[in-house]
py3Dmol code that shows the C-alpha trace and the ligand (Angstrom):
import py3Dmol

protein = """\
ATOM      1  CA  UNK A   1     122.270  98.710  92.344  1.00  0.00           C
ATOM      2  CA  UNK A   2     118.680  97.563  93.417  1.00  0.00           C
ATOM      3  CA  UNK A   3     116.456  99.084  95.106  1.00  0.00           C
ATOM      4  CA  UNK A   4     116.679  98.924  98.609  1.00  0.00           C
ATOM      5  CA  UNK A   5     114.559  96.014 100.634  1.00  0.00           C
ATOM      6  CA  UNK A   6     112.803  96.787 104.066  1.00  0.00           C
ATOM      7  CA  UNK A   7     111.915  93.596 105.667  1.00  0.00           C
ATOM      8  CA  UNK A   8     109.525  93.071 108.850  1.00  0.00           C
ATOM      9  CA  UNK A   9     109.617  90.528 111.641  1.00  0.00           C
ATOM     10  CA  UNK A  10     106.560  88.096 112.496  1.00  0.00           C
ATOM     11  CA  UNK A  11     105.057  88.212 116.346  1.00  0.00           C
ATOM     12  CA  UNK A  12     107.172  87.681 118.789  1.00  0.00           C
ATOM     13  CA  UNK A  13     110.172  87.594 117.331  1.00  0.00           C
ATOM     14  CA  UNK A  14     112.720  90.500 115.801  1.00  0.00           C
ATOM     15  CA  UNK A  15     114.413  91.365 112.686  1.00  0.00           C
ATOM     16  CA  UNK A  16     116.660  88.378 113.516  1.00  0.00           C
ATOM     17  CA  UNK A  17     114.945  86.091 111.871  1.00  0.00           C
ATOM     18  CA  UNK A  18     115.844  87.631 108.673  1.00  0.00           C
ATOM     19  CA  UNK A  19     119.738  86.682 109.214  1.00  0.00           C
ATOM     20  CA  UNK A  20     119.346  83.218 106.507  1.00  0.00           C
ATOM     21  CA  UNK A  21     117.235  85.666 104.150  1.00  0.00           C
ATOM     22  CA  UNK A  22     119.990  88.664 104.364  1.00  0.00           C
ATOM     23  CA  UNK A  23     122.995  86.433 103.684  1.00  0.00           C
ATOM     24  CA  UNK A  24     121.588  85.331 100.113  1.00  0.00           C
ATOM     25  CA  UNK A  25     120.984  88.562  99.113  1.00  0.00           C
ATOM     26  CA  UNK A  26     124.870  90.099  98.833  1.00  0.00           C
ATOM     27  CA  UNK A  27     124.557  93.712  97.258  1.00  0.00           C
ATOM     28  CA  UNK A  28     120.845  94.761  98.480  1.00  0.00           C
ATOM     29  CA  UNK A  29     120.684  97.488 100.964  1.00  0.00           C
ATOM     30  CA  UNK A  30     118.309  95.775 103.294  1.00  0.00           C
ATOM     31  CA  UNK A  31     116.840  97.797 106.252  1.00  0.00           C
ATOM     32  CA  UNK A  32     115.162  95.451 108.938  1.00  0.00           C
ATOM     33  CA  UNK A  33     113.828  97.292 111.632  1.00  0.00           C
ATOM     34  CA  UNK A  34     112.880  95.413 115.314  1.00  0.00           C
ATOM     35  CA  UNK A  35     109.168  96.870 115.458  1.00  0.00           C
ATOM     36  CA  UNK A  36     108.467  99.115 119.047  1.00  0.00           C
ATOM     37  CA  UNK A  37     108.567  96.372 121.874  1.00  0.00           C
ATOM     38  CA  UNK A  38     110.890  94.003 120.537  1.00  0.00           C
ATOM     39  CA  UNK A  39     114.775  93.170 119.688  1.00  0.00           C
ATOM     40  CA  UNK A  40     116.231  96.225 120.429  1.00  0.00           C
ATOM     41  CA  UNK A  41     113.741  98.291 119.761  1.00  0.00           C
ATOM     42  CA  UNK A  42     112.179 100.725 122.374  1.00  0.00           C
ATOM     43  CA  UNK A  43     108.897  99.916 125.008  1.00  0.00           C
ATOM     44  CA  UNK A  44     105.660 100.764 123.472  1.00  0.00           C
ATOM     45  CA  UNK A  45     104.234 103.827 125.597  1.00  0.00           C
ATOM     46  CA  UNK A  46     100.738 104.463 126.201  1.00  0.00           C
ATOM     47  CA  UNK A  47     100.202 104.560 122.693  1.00  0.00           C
ATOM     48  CA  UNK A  48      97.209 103.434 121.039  1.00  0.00           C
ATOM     49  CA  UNK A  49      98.219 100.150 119.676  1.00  0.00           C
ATOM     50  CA  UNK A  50      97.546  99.777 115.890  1.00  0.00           C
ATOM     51  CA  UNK A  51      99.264  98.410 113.312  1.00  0.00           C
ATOM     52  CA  UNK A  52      99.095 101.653 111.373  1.00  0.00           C
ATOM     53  CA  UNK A  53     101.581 103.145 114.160  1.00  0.00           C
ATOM     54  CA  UNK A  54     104.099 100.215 113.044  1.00  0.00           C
ATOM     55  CA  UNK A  55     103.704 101.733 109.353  1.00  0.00           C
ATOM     56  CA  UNK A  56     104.079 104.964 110.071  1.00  0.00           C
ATOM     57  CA  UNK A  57     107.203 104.301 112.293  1.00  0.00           C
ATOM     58  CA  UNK A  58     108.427 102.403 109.674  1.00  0.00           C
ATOM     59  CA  UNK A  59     108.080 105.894 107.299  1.00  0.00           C
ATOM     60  CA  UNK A  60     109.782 107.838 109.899  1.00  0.00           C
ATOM     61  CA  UNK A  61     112.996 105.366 109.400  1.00  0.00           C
ATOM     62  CA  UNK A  62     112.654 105.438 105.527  1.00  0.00           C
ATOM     63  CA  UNK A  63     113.104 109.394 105.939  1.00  0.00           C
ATOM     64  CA  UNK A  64     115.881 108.598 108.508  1.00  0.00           C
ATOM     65  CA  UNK A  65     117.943 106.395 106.086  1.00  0.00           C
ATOM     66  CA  UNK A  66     117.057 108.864 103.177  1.00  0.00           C
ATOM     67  CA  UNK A  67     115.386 105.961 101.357  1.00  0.00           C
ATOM     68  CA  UNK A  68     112.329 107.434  99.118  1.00  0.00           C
ATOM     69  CA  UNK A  69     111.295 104.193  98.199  1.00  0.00           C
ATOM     70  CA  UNK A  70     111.838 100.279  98.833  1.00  0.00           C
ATOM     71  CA  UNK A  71     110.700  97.166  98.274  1.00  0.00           C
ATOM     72  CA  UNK A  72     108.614  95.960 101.695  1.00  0.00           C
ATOM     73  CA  UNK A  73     108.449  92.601 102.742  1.00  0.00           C
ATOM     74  CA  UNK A  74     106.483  91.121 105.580  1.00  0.00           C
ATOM     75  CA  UNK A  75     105.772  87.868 107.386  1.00  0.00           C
ATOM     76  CA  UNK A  76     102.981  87.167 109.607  1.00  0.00           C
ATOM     77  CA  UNK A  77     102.883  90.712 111.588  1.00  0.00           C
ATOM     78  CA  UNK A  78     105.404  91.887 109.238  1.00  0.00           C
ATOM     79  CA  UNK A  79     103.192  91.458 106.491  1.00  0.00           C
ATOM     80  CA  UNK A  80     100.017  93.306 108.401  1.00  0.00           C
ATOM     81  CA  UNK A  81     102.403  96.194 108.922  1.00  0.00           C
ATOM     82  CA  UNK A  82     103.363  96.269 105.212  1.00  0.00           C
ATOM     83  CA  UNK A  83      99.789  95.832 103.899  1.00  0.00           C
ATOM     84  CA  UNK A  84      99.296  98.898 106.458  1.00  0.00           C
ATOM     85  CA  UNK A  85     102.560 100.918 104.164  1.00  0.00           C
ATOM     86  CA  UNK A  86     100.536 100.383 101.126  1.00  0.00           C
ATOM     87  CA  UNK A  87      97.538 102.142 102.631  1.00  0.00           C
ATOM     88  CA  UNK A  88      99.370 104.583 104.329  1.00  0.00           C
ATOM     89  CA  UNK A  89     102.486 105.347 102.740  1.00  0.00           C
ATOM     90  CA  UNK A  90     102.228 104.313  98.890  1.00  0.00           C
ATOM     91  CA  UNK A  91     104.483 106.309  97.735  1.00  0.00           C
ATOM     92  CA  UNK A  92     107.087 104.697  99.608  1.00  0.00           C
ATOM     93  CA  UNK A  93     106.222 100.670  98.259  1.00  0.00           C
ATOM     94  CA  UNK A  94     107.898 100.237  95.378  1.00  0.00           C
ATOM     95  CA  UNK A  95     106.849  96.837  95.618  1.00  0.00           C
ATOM     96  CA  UNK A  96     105.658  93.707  97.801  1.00  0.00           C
ATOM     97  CA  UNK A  97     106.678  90.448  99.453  1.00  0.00           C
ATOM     98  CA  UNK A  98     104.020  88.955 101.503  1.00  0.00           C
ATOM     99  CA  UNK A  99     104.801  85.989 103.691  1.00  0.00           C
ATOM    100  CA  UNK A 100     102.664  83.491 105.516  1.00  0.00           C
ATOM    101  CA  UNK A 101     100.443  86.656 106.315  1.00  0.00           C
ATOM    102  CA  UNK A 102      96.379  86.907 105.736  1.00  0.00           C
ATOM    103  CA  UNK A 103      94.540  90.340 104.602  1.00  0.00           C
ATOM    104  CA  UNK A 104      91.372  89.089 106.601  1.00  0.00           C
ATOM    105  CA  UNK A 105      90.902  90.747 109.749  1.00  0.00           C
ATOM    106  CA  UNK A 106      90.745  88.985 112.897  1.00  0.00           C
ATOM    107  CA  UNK A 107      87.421  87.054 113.983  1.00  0.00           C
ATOM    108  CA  UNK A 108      85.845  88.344 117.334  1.00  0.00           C
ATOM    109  CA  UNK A 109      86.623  84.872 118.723  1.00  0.00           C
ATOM    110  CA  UNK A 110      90.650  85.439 117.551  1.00  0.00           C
ATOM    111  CA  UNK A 111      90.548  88.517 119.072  1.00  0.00           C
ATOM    112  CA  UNK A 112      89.155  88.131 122.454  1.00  0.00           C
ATOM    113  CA  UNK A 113      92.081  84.967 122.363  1.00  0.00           C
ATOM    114  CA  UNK A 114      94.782  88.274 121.740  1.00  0.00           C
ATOM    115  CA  UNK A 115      93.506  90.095 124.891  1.00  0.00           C
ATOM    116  CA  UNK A 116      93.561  86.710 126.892  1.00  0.00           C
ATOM    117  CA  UNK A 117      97.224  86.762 125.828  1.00  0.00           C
ATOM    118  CA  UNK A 118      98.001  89.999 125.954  1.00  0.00           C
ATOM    119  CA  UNK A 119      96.886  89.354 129.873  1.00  0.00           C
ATOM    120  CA  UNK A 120      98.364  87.013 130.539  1.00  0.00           C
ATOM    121  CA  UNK A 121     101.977  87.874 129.353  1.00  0.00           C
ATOM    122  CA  UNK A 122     101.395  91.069 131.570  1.00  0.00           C
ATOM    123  CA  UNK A 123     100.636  89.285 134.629  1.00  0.00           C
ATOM    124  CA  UNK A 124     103.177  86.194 133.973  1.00  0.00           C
ATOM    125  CA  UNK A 125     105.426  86.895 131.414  1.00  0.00           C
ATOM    126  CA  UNK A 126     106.623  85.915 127.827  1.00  0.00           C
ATOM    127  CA  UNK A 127     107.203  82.152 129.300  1.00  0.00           C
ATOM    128  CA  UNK A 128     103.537  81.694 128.477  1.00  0.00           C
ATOM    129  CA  UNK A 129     104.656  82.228 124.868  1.00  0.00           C
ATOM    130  CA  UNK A 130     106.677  78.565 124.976  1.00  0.00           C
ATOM    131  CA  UNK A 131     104.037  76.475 123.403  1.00  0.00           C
ATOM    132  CA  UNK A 132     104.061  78.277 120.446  1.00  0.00           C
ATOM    133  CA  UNK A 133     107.075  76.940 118.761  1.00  0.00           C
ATOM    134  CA  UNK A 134     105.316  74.040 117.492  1.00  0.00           C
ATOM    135  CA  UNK A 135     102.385  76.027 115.438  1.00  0.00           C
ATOM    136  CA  UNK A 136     104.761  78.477 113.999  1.00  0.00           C
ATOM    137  CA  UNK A 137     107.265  75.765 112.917  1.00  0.00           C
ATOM    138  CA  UNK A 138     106.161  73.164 110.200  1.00  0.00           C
ATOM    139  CA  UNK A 139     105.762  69.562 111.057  1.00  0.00           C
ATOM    140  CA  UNK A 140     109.674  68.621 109.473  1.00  0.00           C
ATOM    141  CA  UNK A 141     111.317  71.600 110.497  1.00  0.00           C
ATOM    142  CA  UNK A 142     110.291  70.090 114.647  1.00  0.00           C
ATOM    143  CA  UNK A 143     110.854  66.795 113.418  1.00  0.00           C
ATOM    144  CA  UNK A 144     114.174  67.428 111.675  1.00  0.00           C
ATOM    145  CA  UNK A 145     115.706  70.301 112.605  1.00  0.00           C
ATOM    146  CA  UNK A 146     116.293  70.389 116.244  1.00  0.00           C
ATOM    147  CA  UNK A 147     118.869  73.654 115.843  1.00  0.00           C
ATOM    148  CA  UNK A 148     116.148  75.342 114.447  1.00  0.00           C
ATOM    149  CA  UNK A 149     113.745  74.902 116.985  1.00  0.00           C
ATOM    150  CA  UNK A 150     116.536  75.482 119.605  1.00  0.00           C
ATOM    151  CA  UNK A 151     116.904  79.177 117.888  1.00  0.00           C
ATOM    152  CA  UNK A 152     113.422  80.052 117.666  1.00  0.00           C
ATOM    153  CA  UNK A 153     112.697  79.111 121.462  1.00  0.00           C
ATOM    154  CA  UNK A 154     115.474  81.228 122.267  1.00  0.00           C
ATOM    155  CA  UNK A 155     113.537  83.988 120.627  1.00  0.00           C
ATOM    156  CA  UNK A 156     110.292  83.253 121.951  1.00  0.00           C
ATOM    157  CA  UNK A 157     111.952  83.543 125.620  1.00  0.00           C
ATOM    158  CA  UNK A 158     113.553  87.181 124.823  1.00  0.00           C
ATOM    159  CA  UNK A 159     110.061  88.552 123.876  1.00  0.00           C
ATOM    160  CA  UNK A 160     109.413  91.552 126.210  1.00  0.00           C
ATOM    161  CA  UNK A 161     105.583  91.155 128.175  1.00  0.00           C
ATOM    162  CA  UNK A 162     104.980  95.168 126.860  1.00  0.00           C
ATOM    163  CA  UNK A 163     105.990  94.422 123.164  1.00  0.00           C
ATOM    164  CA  UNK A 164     103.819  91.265 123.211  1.00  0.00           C
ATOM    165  CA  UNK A 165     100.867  92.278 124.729  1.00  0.00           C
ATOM    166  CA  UNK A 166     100.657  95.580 122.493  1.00  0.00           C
ATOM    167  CA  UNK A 167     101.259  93.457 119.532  1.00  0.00           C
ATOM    168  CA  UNK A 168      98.427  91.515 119.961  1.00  0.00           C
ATOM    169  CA  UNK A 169      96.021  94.605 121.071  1.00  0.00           C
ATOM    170  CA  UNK A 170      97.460  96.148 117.754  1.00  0.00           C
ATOM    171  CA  UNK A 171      96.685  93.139 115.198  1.00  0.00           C
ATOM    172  CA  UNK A 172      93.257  93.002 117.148  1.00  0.00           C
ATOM    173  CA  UNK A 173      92.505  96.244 115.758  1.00  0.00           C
ATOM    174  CA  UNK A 174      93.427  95.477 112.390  1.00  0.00           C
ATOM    175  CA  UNK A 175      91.380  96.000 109.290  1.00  0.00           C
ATOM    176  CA  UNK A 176      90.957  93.740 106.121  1.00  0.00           C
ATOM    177  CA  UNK A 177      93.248  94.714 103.645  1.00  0.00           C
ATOM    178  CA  UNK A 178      92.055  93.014 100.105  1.00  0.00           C
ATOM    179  CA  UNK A 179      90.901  96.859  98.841  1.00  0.00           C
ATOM    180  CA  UNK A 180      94.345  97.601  99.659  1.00  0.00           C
ATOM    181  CA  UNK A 181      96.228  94.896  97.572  1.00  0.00           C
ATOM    182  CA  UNK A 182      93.628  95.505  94.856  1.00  0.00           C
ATOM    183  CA  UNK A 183      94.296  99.500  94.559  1.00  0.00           C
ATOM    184  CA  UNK A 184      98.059  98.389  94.745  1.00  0.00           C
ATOM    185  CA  UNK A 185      97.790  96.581  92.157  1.00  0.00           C
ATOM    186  CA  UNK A 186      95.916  98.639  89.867  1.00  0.00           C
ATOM    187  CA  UNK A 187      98.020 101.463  90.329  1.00  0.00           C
ATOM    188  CA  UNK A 188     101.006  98.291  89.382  1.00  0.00           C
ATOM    189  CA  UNK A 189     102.933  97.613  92.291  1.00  0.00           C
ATOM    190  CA  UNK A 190     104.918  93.982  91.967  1.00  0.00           C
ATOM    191  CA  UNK A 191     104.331  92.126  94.221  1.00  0.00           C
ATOM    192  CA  UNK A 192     104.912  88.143  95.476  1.00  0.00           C
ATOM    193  CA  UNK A 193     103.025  85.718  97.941  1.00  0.00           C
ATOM    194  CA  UNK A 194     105.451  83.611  99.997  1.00  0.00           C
ATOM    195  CA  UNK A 195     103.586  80.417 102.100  1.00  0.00           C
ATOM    196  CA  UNK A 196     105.114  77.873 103.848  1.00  0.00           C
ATOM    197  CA  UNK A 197     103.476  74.406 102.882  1.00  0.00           C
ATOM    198  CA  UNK A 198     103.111  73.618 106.543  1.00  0.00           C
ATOM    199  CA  UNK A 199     101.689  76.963 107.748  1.00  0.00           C
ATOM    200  CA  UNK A 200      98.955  76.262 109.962  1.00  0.00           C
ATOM    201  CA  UNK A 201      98.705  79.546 111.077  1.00  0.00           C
ATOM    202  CA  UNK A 202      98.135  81.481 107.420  1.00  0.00           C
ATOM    203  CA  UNK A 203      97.718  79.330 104.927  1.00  0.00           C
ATOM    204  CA  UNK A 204      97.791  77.955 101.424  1.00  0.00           C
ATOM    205  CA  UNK A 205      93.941  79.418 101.197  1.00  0.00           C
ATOM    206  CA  UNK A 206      95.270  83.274 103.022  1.00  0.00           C
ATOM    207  CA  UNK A 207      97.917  83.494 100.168  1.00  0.00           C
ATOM    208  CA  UNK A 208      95.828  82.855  97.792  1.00  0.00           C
ATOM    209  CA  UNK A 209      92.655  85.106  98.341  1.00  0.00           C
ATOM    210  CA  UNK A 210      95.649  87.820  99.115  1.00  0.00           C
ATOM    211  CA  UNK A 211      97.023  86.881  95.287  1.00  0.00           C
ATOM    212  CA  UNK A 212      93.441  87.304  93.914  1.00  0.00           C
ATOM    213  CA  UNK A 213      93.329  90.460  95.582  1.00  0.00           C
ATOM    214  CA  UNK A 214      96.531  91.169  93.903  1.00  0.00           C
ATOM    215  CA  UNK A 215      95.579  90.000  89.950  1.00  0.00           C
ATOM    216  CA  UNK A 216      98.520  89.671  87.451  1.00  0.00           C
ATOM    217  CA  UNK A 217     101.364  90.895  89.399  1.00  0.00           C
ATOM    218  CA  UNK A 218     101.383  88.176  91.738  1.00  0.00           C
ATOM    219  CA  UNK A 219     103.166  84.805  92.216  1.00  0.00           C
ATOM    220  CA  UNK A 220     102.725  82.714  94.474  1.00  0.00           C
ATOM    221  CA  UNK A 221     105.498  81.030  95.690  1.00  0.00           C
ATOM    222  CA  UNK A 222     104.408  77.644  98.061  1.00  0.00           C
ATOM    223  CA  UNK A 223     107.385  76.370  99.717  1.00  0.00           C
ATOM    224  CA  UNK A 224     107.857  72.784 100.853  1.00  0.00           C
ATOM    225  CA  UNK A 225     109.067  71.424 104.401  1.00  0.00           C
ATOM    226  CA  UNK A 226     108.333  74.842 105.839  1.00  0.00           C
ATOM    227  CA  UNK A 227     105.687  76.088 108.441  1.00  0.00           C
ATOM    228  CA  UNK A 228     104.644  79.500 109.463  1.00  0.00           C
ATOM    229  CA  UNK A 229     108.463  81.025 109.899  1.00  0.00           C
ATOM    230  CA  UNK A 230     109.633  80.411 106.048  1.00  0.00           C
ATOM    231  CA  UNK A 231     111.775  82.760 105.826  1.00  0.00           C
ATOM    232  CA  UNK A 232     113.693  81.316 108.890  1.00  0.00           C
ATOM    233  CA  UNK A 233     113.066  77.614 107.818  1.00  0.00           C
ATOM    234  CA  UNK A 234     113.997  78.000 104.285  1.00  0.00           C
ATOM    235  CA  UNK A 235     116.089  81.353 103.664  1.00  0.00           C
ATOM    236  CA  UNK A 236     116.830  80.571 100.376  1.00  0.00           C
ATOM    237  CA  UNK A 237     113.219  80.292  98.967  1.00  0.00           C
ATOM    238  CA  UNK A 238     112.516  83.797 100.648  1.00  0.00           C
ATOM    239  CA  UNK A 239     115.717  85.200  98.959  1.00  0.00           C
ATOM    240  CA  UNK A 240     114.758  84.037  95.584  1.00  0.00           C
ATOM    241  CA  UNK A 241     111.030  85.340  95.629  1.00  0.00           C
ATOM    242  CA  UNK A 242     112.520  88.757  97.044  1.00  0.00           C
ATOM    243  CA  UNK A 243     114.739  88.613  93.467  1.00  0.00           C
ATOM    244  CA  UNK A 244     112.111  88.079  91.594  1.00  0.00           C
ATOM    245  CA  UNK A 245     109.876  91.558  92.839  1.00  0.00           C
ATOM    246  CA  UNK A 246     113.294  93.407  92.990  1.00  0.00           C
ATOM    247  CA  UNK A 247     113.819  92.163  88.780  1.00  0.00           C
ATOM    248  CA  UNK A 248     110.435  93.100  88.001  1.00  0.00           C
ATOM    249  CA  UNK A 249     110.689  96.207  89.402  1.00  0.00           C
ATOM    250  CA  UNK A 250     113.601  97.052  87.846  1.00  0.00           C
ATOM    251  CA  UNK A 251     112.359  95.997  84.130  1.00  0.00           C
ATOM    252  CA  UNK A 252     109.200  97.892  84.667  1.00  0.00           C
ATOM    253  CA  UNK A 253     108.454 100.797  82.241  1.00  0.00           C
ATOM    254  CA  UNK A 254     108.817 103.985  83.643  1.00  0.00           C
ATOM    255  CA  UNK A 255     106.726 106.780  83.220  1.00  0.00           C
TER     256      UNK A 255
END
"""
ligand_1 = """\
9
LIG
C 102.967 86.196 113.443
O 103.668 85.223 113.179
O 103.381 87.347 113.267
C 101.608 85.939 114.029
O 101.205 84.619 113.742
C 100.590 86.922 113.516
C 99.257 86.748 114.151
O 99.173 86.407 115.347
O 98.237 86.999 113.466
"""
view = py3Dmol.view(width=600, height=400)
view.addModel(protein, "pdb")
view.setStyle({"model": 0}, {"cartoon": {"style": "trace"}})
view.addModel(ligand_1, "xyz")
view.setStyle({"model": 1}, {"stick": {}})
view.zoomTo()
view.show()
């Protein structure tokens, strides 16, 4: 038996997206929470939106399920909230999948664009969100894949306006997290770097500086014909690279 797998949802979508991924992985205990404000989960409240508070709910579940430890895996937002585990809540990472994610924080420019969204989904709704099929698709997956894009619009129009405009306020806020891939990889956490080949939005050049950040226990895994959603637009690439941190984990030394 493995250890079990956590994996987190990109912005704006919900643990859905991990339905491809979950399939091809018979026998792992995966636990895929819908972050606060989206799928199923409950409204943000006046909270202070950060990140962190994604982590920490995150912990609270762990102790729910009576899991002590799991391997966390993260795309996009996912991956800021599981970057935000490893400073927060080590002792719960056993080890690391990080997909089509960055550990820079956000320029001023990117996030004065979050509040404009955040606004505007507040005063108009998630419809706004539309658009934004094509940049978090890759160029075949739109050209050749039109159930694909069918699914992921459907998702963009559930998003809830609260969910989406906290979301953005929280990744806003976000720090940079290379000192936190470097500590978790001194201390020897395994870890992989998943990137679509077509990810405009976090890059070939993100998954790399996060990899250097990382040293020796990272691969990174680049993964043709698929944009920003990878784990959606090529499930079986995901489930392999989620093997290979769950193997190395397992053939670790102990202490
Ligand atoms: C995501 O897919 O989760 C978003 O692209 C993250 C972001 O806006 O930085």
């Amino acid at each position: 038996m493995s250890l079990p797998l956590v994996l987190l949802h990109a912005f704006p979508v919900s643990s859905v997206m991990y339905d491809g991924v979950v399939e091809r992985l018979p026998g792992v205990r995966v636990i895929r929470p819908d972050l606060r404000g989206f799928g199923t989960a409950p409204e943000p409240g006046g909270e202070q939106p950060t990140i962190d508070r994604y982590a920490d709910d995150v912990a609270e579940l762990l102790d729910r399920e009576g899991v002590e430890r799991a391997v966390v895996g993260g795309l996009s937002m996912g991956g800021y909230v599981t970057m935000a585990m490893l400073r927060r809540h080590p002792g719960r990472v056993a080890g690391v999948v990080l997909m089509d994610t960055k550990a820079s924080a956000d320029t001023g420019e990117a996030r004065v664009n979050r509040e404009r969204i955040a606004a505007a989904v507040l005063q108009h709704g998630t419809r706004t969100l539309r658009p934004m099929v094509d940049t978090l698709l890759g160029d075949t997956t739109r050209r050749e894949r039109p159930a694909i894009v069918a699914r992921v619009s459907a998702w963009l129009d559930a998003a809830r306006p609260r969910g989406v405009a906290w979301a953005q306020r929280a990744m806003a806020a976000r720090p940079a997290s290379f000192d936190t891939l470097r500590t978790a990889s001194a201390a020897g956490v395994p870890g992989a770097v998943v990137v679509g080949a077509e990810d405009t939005l976090a890059g070939e050049d993100d998954a790399r500086a996060m990899a250097a950040a990382f040293q020796s226990f990272t691969q990174v895994h680049v993964i043709a014909a698929a944009g920003h959603l990878s784990a959606v637009e090529n499930p079986d690439a995901v489930a392999a690279a989620v093997h290979g941190v769950l193997d190395t984990w397992q053939d670790l030394p102990r202490t």
